[in-house]
C-alpha positions, -999 to 999 in steps of 0.1 A, spaced: -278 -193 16 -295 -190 49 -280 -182 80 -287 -204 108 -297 -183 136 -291 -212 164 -252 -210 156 -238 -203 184 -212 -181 171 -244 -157 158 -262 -161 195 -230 -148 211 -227 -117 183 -266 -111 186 -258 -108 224 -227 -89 223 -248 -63 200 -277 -60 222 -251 -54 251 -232 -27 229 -267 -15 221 -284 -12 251 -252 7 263 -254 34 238 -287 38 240 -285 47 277 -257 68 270 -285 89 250 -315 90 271 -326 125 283 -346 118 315 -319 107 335 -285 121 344 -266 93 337 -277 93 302 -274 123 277 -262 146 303 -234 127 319 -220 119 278 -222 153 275 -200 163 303 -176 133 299 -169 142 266 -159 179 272 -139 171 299 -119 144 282 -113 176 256 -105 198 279 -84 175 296 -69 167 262 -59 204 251 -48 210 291 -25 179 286 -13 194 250 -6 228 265 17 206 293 34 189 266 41 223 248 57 234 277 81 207 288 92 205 246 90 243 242 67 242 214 50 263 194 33 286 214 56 284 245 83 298 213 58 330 208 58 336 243 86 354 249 82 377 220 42 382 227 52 397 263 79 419 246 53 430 216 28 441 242 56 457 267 68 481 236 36 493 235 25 498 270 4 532 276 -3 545 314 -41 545 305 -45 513 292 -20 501 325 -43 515 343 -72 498 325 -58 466 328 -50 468 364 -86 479 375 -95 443 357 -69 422 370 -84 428 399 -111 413 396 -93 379 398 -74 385 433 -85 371 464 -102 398 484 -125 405 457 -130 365 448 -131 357 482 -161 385 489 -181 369 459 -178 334 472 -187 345 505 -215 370 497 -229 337 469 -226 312 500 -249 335 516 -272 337 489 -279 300 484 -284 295 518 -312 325 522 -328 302 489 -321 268 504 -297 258 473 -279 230 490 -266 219 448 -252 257 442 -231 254 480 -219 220 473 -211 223 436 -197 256 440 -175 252 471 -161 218 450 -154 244 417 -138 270 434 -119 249 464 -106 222 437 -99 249 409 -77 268 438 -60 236 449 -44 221 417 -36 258 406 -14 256 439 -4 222 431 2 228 394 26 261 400 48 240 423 50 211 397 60 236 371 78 261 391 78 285 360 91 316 363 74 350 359 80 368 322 105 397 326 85 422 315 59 420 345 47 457 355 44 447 393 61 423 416 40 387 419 54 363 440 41 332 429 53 311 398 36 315 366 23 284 348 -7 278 353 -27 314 357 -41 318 388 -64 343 371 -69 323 342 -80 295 366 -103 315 386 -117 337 356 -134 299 344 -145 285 373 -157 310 396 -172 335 366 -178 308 343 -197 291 371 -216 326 376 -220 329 343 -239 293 346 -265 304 376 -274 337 357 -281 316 325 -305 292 346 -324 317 359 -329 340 331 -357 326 312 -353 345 276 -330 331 247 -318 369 243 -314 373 281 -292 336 280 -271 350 255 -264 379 266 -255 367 298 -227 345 280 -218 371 261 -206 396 287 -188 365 310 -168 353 282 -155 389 274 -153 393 310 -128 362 315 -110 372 283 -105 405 294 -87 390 328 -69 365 306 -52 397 283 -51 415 312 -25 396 332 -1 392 294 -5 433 289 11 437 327 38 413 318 26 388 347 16 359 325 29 343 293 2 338 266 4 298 274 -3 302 313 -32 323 306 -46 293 282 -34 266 305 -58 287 336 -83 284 315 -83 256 306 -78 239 343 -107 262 352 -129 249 328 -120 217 342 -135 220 374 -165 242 359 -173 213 345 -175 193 375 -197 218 394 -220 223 364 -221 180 367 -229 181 403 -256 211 397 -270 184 368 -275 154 392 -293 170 421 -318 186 389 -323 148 385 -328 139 416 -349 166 432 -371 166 397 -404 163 412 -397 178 445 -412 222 440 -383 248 452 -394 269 476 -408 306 473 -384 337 478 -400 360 508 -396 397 499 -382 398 530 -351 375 513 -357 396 482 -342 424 499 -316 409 522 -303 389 485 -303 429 468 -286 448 496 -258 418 497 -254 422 460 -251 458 461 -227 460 492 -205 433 474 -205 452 440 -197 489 459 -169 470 478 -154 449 443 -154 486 424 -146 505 453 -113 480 453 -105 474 422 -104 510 417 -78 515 448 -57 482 433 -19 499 425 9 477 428 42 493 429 53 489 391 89 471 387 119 492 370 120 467 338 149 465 317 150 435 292 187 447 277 217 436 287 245 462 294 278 448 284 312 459 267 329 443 237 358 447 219 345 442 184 308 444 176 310 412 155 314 399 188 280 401 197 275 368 173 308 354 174 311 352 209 278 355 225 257 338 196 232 366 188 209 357 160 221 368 129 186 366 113 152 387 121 124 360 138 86 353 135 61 354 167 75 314 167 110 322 165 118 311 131 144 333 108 130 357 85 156 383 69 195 382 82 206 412 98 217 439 69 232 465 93 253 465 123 261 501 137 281 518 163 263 552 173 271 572 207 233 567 216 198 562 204 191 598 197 225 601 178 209 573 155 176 589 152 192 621 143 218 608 117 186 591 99 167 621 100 197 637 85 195 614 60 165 623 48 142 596 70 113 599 93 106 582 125 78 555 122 50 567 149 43 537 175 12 519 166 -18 527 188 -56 535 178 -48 571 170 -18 565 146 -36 536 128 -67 553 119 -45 578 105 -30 553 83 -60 535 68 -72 570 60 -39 573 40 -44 545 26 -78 549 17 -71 584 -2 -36 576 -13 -26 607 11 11 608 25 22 601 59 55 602 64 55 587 98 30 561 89 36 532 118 53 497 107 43 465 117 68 454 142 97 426 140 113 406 162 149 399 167 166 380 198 131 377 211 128 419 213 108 439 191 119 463 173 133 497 193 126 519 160 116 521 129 126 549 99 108 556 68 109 573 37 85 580 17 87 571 -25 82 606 -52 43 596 -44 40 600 -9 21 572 -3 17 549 25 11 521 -1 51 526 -10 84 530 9 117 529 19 115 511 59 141 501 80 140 484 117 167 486 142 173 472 175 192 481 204 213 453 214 223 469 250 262 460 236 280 489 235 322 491 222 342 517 228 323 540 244 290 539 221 261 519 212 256 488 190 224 486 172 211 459 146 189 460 119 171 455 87 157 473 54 132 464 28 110 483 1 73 481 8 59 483 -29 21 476 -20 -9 470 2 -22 437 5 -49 415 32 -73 444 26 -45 470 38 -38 452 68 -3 441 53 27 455 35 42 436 5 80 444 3 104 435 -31 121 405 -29 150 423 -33 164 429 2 198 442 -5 191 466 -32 175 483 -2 198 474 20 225 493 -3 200 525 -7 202 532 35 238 526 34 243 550 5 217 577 21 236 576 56 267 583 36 255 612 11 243 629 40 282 623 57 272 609 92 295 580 87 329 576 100 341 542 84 324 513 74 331 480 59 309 454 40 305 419 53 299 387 44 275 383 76 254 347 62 251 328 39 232 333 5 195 326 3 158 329 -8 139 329 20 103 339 29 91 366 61 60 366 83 35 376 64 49 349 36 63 377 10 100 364 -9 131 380 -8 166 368 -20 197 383 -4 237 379 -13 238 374 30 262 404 35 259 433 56 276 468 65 290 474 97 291 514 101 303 535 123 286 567 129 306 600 136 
């Protein structure tokens, strides 16, 4: 049948089309701004805009990564060094103000000497808008600091101001290097080195304890925001000044543009070098009293299980002691035949893979830590199988609860039998069978007579459950409380 092209419902479609059309097709053209280039920028901003709302919405409904938090903060505080602090602090500062505000100053200068009226305006508008709603956002949130932070910052947390800043005033950087380089290898190395630069200011502020993980990602993502927009405004003066020549650089200006560059750069290291905050006394336990440990969950509503980086339950607690102190714990353990797990760091896990590699022994082979009321783990004791291996062994986790009764400490914890490597030896696989190990700690501590009295609980309820790394265990749900002479 044909199709009469002079109905007037197929006019007003054929026109609607071409409209549609015609729109797209501008939305595509190359050789003016407010074609390709403009979709291009739209589009990541509306994304960027997009994940900034998500993170927003994880923090008013405490989601997923707003959960990890907390326990991120804590995993990096346990393993704190004074070199890497003082690592981290030399690049923090590279996100302050007196060494931001020298860059901006010393780059002003710069595009003026070359007559770059798009860099002033576009980067004034990145850095000056970026800075604003960072203000603006902090009050809205009025987030406090984590309270692990190394040094004193007075400002609320969410968003990061160095998360902000890293973006748009590097990342806009990052974009005049990569114009003016002319090789593919030059271009990438340039992008290279700025993103590890910015992501080295991000981790930077979550090892001091300043930031939360989600601030950090919420700067960055507001940065990017306003990167975008100078990037945009650097786009439509390219368009309009396309057939206009940019003028020469004198060697006169040559040298004035070097000797700024290297007076700024002596005066950035020269101060981030001298940047040492007083550090803050931190002390994430409480220090109270009770009765009866069983207390601490009766009455205070301690968590009764072990908990993943998003704060779901893993194992239940197997053992609640009373010891005078830490060291009086550590030495009863060791009496019992265990060895103290060595802290991970870089030296203490090379020595482990090359265990692993030549099925040698190491007895105080580090554990992968565990979290319980948001804290990592305070130790960790070990003992190896008849083959020495790191591949198999006894382990146990405890964790200072900053409770004490009677005069002495209460500690938690939790035991499991690590019976294989798996993930490449990246992972332990422990036995299902959670209390049969939890049964061999209590029977060690008491062969080798540290305990005073004890008494076996029924502490939850009975389960198969599933840990972090997704191994099985079953468990009856009780648990000893000991006392330890």
């Amino acid at each position: 049948m044909a199709i009469d092209t002079n109905n007037k419902f197929f006019r007003k479609a054929k026109i609607q089309y071409q409209k549609t059309s015609n729109f797209l097709k501008k939305r595509f053209k190359r050789d003016e701004f407010w074609g390709l280039t403009l979709t291009i920028l739209v589009v990541a901003f509306l994304y960027i805009l997009f994940l900034f709302s998500g993170i927003i919405e994880d923090l008013i409904n405490q989601d997923a990564i707003v959960l990890a938090d907390t326990r991120i903060e804590n995993l990096l505080y346990a393993f704190r060094s004074p070199k890497y602090i003082h690592l981290f602090l030399w690049i923090t500062a590279w996100g302050i103000w007196p060494i931001v505000s020298s860059l901006v100053v010393v780059l002003l200068i710069i595009f003026l000497i070359l007559k770059r009226k798009d860099y002033i305006i576009a980067l004034l508008v990145t850095v000056l808008g970026a800075w604003w709603f960072e203000a603006l956002a902090k009050i809205i949130f009025s987030r406090p600091r984590p309270d692990v932070a190394w040094y004193l910052e007075k400002s609320y947390s969410f968003p990061s101001g160095h998360g902000v800043i890293a973006v748009a005033f590097y990342g806009f950087l990052a974009y005049i290097l990569w114009r003016l380089v002319k090789s593919w290898k030059a271009k990438a190395g340039v992008l290279i080195f700025f993103i590890l630069f910015i992501l080295a200011i991000g981790f930077s502020r979550i090892y001091l304890g300043v930031h939360f993980l989600s601030d950090v990602v919420g700067g960055y993502l507001l940065g990017a925001l306003w990167l975008i927009l100078g990037i945009g405004i650097i786009k439509w003066f390219d368009f309009k000044n396309l057939d206009k020549q940019k003028n020469e650089i004198s060697s006169k200006h040559k040298k004035i543009i070097i000797g700024l560059i290297i007076m700024e750069l002596v005066f950035c290291f020269a101060f981030a070098f001298s940047f040492n905050p007083t550090p803050l006394n931190v002390n994430l336990l409480k220090k109270e009293s009770v009765n009866n440990p069983l207390a601490l969950f009766n009455d205070y509503n301690l968590p009764r299980y072990t908990e993943t980086l998003v704060g779901t339950n893993q194992e239940p607690i197997s053992f609640i002691i009373v010891a005078s102190s830490s060291k009086s714990l550590i030495d009863d353990f060791q009496k019992a035949g265990w060895f103290s797990a060595d802290r991970i760091n870089l030296i203490s896990l090379t020595k482990f893979f090359q265990a692993a590699f030549w099925h040698r022994g190491y007895n105080q082979a580090p554990m992968s830590p565990s979290f319980w009321n948001s804290q990592v783990n305070s130790f960790g004791f070990e003992e190896p199988l008849s083959s020495s291996s790191v591949y198999e062994r006894h382990h146990a986790r405890f964790w200072q609860t900053g409770f004490s009764t009677d005069g002495s400490w209460i500690y938690v914890g939790t035991a499991s039998l690590d019976d294989g490597l798996k993930w490449y030896l990246i992972s332990h696989r422990i036995s299902p069978n959670i209390d049969a190990e939890r049964d061999y700690v209590f029977s060690s501590l008491l062969k080798a007579g540290v305990v005073s009295q004890y008494q076996k609980i029924q502490f939850t309820q009975p389960e198969i459950g599933y840990n972090f790394v997704g191994d099985k265990f079953f468990t009856d749900g009780q648990a000893y409380l000991i006392y330890l002479k």
